[in-house]
N, C-alpha and C positions, 0 to 999 in steps of 0.2 A: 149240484155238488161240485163237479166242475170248474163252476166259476168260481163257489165258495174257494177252493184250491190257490185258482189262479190271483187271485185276489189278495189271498193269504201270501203268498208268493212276492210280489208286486210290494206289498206292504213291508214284506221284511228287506226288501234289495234297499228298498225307499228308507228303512231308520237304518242298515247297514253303511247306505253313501252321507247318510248326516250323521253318523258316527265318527268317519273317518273324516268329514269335514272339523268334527271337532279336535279330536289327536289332532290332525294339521296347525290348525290355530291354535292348540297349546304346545306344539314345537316350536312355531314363531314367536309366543309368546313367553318359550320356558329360554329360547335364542337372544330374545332382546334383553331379558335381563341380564344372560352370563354377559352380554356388551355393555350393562349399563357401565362399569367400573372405565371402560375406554370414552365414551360417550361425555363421561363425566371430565374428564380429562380437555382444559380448553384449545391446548396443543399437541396435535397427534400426530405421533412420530411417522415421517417416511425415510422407508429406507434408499428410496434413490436418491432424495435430494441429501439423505446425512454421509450417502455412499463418492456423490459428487464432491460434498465439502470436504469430506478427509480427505480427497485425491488434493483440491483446490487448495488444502493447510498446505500436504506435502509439495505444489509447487511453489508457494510462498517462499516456503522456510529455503526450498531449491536455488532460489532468486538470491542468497545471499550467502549460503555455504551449498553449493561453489562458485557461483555466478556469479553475486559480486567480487567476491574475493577475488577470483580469475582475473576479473575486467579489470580492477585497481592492480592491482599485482603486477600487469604486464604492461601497464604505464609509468610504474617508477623507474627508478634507477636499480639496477642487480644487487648492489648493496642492502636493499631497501626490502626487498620483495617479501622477506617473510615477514617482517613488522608489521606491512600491510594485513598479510594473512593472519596473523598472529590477532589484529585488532579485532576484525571483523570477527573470526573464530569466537575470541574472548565476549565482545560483546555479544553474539547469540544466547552463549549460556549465563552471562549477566543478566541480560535484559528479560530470559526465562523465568527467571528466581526471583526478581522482582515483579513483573507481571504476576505473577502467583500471588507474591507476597501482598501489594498493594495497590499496582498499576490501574489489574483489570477492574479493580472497585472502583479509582477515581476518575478512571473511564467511563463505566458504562453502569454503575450503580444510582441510588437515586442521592441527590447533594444536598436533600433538606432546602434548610433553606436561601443554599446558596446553588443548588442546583444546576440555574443556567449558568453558569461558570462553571463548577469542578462538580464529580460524583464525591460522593461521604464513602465509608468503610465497613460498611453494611456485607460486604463483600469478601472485604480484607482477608486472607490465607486461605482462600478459596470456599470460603462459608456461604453453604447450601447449595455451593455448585456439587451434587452429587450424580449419581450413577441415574436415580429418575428425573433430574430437573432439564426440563425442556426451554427450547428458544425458540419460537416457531417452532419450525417440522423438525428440526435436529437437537440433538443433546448441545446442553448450555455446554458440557464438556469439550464439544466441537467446536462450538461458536468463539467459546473464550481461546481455545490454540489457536484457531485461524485467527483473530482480532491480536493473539501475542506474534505471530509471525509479521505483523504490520509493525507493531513495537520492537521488533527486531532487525528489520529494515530501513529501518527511518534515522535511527543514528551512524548506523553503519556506512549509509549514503554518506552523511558529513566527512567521514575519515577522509575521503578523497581532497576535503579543500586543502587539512593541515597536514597531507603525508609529506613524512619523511624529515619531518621535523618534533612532532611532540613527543614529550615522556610519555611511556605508558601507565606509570601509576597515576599522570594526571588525568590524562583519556578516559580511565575507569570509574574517577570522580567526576569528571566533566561531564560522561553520559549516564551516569547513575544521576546526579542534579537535572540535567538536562531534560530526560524525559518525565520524570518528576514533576518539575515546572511549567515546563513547554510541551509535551509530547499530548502527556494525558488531557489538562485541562483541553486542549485544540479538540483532540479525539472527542471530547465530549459536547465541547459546544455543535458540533456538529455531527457526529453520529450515536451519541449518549442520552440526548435528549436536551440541549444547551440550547443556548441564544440564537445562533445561527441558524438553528433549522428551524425555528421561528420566522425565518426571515425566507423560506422556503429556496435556501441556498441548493445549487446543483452540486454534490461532490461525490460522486457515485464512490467510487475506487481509493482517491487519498490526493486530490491535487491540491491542494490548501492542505488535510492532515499532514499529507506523509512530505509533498515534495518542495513544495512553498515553505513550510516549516521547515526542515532539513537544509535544503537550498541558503533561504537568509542565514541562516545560524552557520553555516560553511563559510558563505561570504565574510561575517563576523570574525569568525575565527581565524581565518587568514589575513583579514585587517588585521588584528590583534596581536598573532606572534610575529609579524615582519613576514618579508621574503624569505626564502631559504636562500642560503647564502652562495653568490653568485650569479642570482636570479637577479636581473633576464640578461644580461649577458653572455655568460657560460651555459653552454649546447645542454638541456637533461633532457634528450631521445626518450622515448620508449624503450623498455632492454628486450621487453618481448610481447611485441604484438601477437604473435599465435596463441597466446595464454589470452589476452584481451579478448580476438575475435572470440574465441571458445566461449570465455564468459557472457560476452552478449551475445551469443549465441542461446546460452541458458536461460539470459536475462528474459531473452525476445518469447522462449515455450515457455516460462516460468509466470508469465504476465498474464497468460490464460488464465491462472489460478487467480490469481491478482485484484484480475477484473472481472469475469467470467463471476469468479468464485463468491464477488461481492452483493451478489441477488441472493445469497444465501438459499438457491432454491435451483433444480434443475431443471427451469422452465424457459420460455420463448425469448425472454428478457436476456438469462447469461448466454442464451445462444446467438442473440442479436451483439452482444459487448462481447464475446467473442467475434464475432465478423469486424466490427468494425476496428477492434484492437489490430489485428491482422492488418489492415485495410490501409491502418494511419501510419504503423508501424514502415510497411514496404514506401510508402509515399515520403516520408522523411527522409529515410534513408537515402530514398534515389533523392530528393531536393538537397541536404548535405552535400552527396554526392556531386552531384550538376553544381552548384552553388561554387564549391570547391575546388572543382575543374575550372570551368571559367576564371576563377580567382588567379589560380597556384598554376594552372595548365596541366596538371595530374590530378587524375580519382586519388585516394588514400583506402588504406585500408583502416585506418585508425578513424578517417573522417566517415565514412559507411556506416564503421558500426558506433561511433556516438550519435549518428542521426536515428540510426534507428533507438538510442533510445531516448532521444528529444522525444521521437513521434510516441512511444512506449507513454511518456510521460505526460504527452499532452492529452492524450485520450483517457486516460488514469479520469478525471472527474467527468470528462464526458460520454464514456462508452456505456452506461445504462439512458441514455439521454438522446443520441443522435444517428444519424441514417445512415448506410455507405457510403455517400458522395459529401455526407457532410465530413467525416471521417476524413478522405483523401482529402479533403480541402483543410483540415486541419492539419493534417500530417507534414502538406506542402508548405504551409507556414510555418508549423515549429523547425521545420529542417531546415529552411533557413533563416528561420529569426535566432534559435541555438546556436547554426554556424558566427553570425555576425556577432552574437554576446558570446560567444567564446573567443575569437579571436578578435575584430576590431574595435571593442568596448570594452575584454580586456586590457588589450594595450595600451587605449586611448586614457583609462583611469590608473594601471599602472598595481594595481593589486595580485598577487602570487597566491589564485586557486588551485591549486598544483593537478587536480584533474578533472578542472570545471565543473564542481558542484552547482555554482549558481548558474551559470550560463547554461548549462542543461536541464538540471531538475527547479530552481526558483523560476527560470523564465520559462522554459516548458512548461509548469505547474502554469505562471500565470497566463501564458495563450492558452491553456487548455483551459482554465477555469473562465475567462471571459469569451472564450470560444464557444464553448456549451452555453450561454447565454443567449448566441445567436443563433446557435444552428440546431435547439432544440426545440423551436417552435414548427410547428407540422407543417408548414409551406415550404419548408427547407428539410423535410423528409424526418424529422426529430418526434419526441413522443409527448412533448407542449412541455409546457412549463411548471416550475415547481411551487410548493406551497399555494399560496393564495396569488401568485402571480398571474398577471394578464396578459403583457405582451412583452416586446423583448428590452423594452428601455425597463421596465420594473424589474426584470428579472435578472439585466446584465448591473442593474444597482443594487441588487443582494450580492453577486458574484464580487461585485468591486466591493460592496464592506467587508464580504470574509477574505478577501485578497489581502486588502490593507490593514484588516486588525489581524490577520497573522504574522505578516511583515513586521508591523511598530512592536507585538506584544513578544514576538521572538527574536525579531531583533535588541529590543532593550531587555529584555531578561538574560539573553544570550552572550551578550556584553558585559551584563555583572557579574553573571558569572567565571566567565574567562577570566576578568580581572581582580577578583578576589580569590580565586586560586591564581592567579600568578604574582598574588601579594603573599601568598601564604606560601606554598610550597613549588613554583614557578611552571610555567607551562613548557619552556621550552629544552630541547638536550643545548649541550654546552657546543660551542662550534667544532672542539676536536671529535667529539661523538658524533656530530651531523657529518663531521667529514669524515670518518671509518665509516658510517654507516649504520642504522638501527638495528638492525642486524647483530650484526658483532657486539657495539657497544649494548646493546641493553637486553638482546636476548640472549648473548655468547654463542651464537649458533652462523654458518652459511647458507644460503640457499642451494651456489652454487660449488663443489667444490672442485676448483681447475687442477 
């Protein structure tokens, strides 16, 4: 009787534990479906990496109010200094409004059948970018500010060639057409899905978007209105380097975002173009520096912080691409290849970029963008090559066609445009205006009041 018990016993612990084995299995099982609706979802949000990209938008947007604005500001003339700020200001929230309106579509949407050229309007006024559309791991939300705060730096850059000479209602026309024509379509052959990355071009950050394109079109445009008048004879100093260093000072923390922030993810990659953004940035700087000394027999403080962002700029396509040491070997070139295109190839051609746009961001752009050709294959410390590339002659011949079809295709679009606005309603102030100052004449406002 006993055993009968024991038995009895035994058998009920025995269906008791496969009871609870089943409850178990239909909790995982009643679990997986409340996840199916995520599951289903082909991009699913994280929140570190969407937490890193709004940091990475706000240092973008950082880079240009007040950073750049600072750095151009305190290389004009005192006359001069709020028109700069003035430009820069104006274009942020111009180029916001448009981006919204049509930019971000002929960026990064799909172009039909013209594609690998321009995006279509599939996009246009911000259609379908809503509160659940995803981009990878972050809101399209985020992806599309951070990609406008690039569209907002990139013409801003240009003001530097023509300050202190243009109209402002022309400037508004100029970089409303401008990015238009030149900014978007670039942006997309290369990071929209265009021709160029067909060709497995290296442009991590924007050396070919942002600075090669900006750069030529500055060159352009200071070909185009003349000197400013009394250039290069008559002394125009800086009125206030402490406003410059400041600016690149912003410039140089603001670039983390920059580039860092172009992995779109906060993984091993932005922490690596973070390092080496650092790495090239100090190495310019001191090469400027040194370069400049030897030259002149004094450091500058004006010539420091344009080297650092020569180096700023030349790591711009390579810092998702290349190693620390490639980084410093890069930095020490662009600091002094920017020193010698700002000053002795300046004068040698005789052109008035009034705060070397091209000699810093077009020729920085191009040693960074043929830089990263060399020093991103893994023998030189880099993370190999891009597209269907094999080794570094294929790879620095992708580099050199996106180099020189943004040159010819911005350089010639950027020249009609200048000159059909300055057949139309003219590009430049009158020389009594240029000599009070943009300031007074076209804002009615001082900077300074003595």
């Amino acid at each position: 009787m006993s055993k009968m018990v024991r038995g009895t016993k035994s058998e009920t612990v025995i269906v008791e534990r496969e009871m609870l084995k089943i409850k178990n299995l239909a909790r995982v099982f009643l679990a997986g479906l409340l996840l199916l609706p995520s599951l289903g979802i082909a991009d699913e949000l994280s929140s570190g990496d969407t937490a890193w990209m709004i940091t990475a938008t706000v240092l973008v947007l950082f880079m240009t109010i007040p950073g750049l604005s600072l750095f151009y500001a305190g290389m004009v003339r005192s006359k001069n200094v709020l028109s700069v700020l003035m430009q820069c200001f104006a274009i942020t929230g111009l180029m916001s409004i448009l981006w919204a309106l049509y930019l971000y579509s002929l960026a990064f949407s799909d172009g039909g059948s013209v594609n690998a050229f321009v995006g279509g309007l599939d996009k246009a006024f911000l259609s379908g970018v809503t509160v659940d559309a995803m981009s990878g791991s972050i809101p399209e939300t985020v992806f599309m500010t951070f990609q406008m705060t690039f569209a907002i730096i990139t013409p801003a850059l240009i003001v530097g060639a023509f300050a202190e000479r243009m109209k402002f209602s022309a400037l508004l026309i100029f970089m409303t057409l401008w990015v238009t024509i030149c900014y978007a379509p670039v942006c997309h052959w290369v990071w929209g899905g265009g021709w160029l990355g067909d060709y497995g071009i290296l442009d991590f950050a924007g050396g070919t978007v942002v600075h090669i394109n900006a750069g030529i079109a500055g060159l352009v445009a200071a070909i185009v209105m003349g000197r400013r008048e009394g250039y290069p004879k008559t002394q125009m100093p800086p009125h206030n380097l402490g406003l410059t260093i400041v600016g690149a000072s912003m410039l140089w923390v603001g670039w983390f975002g920059f580039n860092a922030g172009s992995e779109l993810a906060a993984d091993n990659v932005a922490g690596m173009a973070m390092a080496v953004t650092q790495l090239a940035t100090a190495a310019a700087a001191l090469a400027w520096m040194f370069a400049e000394w030897l030259k002149h027999g004094k450091p500058s403080v004006l010539g420091i912080a344009s080297g650092a962002v020569a180096g700023l700029v030349a790591i711009t396509p390579a810092c998702g691409s290349i190693g620390p040491m490639g980084a410093i070997a890069l930095g020490l070139v662009a600091g002094v290849g920017c020193f010698f295109a700002s000053t002795a190839l300046k004068r040698a051609v005789g052109y008035d970029d009034s705060l070397d746009v091209f000699g810093v961001h077009a020729v920085g752009g191009i040693i960074g963008a043929l830089g990263v050709g060399i020093l991103c294959a893994t023998q030189f410390g880099g993370a190999g090559f891009g597209g269907g590339n094999s080794s570094i002659s294929a790879q620095l011949g992708a580099q050199a066609i996106g180099i020189v079809s943004t040159i010819v295709y911005t350089g010639i679009c950027s020249f009609i445009i200048l000159k059909i606005l300055d057949s139309l309603i003219g590009l430049r102030v009158d020389e009594e205006q240029e000599s009070e100052g943009l300031d007074v004449s076209l804002h009615n406002e001082r900077g300074y009041i003595l």
